[in-house]
C-alpha positions, 0 to 999 in steps of 0.5 A, a space after each residue: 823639359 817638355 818633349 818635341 812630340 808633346 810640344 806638337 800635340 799641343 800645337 795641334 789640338 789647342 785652338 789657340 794655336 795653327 797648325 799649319 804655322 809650325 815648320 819641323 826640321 829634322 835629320 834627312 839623310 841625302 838631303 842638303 846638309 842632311 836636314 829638311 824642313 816639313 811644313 805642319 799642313 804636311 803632317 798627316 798623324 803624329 803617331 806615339 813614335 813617328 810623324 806621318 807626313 804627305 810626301 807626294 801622292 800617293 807616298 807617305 813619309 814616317 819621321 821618327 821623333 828623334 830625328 827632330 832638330 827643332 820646331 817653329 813656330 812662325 818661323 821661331 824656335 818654339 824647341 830645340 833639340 837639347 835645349 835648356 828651357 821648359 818650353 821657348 817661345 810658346 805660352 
């Protein structure tokens, strides 16, 4: 299964994607539900253990991988948190 963070750097460095059509949503606590969704031109860096992402100048928020519970791809689910496919919805 390939990893949230691979899934991502694959978003991000091949041109046949944009980056700017992936939309994470992960764990947040406080807020609705404890879930938010960041937009991909708000990350910043994805460093080996967290996102950067720009949370409002001057603050920069970090986002722990684990806490993805999925990732879209226009809107669709390009990977889930414990799903079963190799690689959903990305070719």
């Amino acid at each position: 299964m390939r990893t949230s963070r691979r899934l991502l750097l694959r978003f991000y460095h091949d041109p046949g994607y944009d980056f700017s059509r992936v939309g994470i949503e992960y764990i947040d606590r406080g807020a609705p539900g404890d879930r938010s969704i960041v937009p991909g031109e708000r990350i910043l860096a994805l460093d080996a253990q967290y996102l950067e992402v720009d949370a409002g100048t001057p603050r920069i928020t970090y986002i722990p991988y684990h806490r993805i519970l999925r990732i879209l791809y226009d809107g669709e689910i390009a990977w889930e948190r414990g799903g079963r496919s190799d690689d959903p919805g990305v070719g």
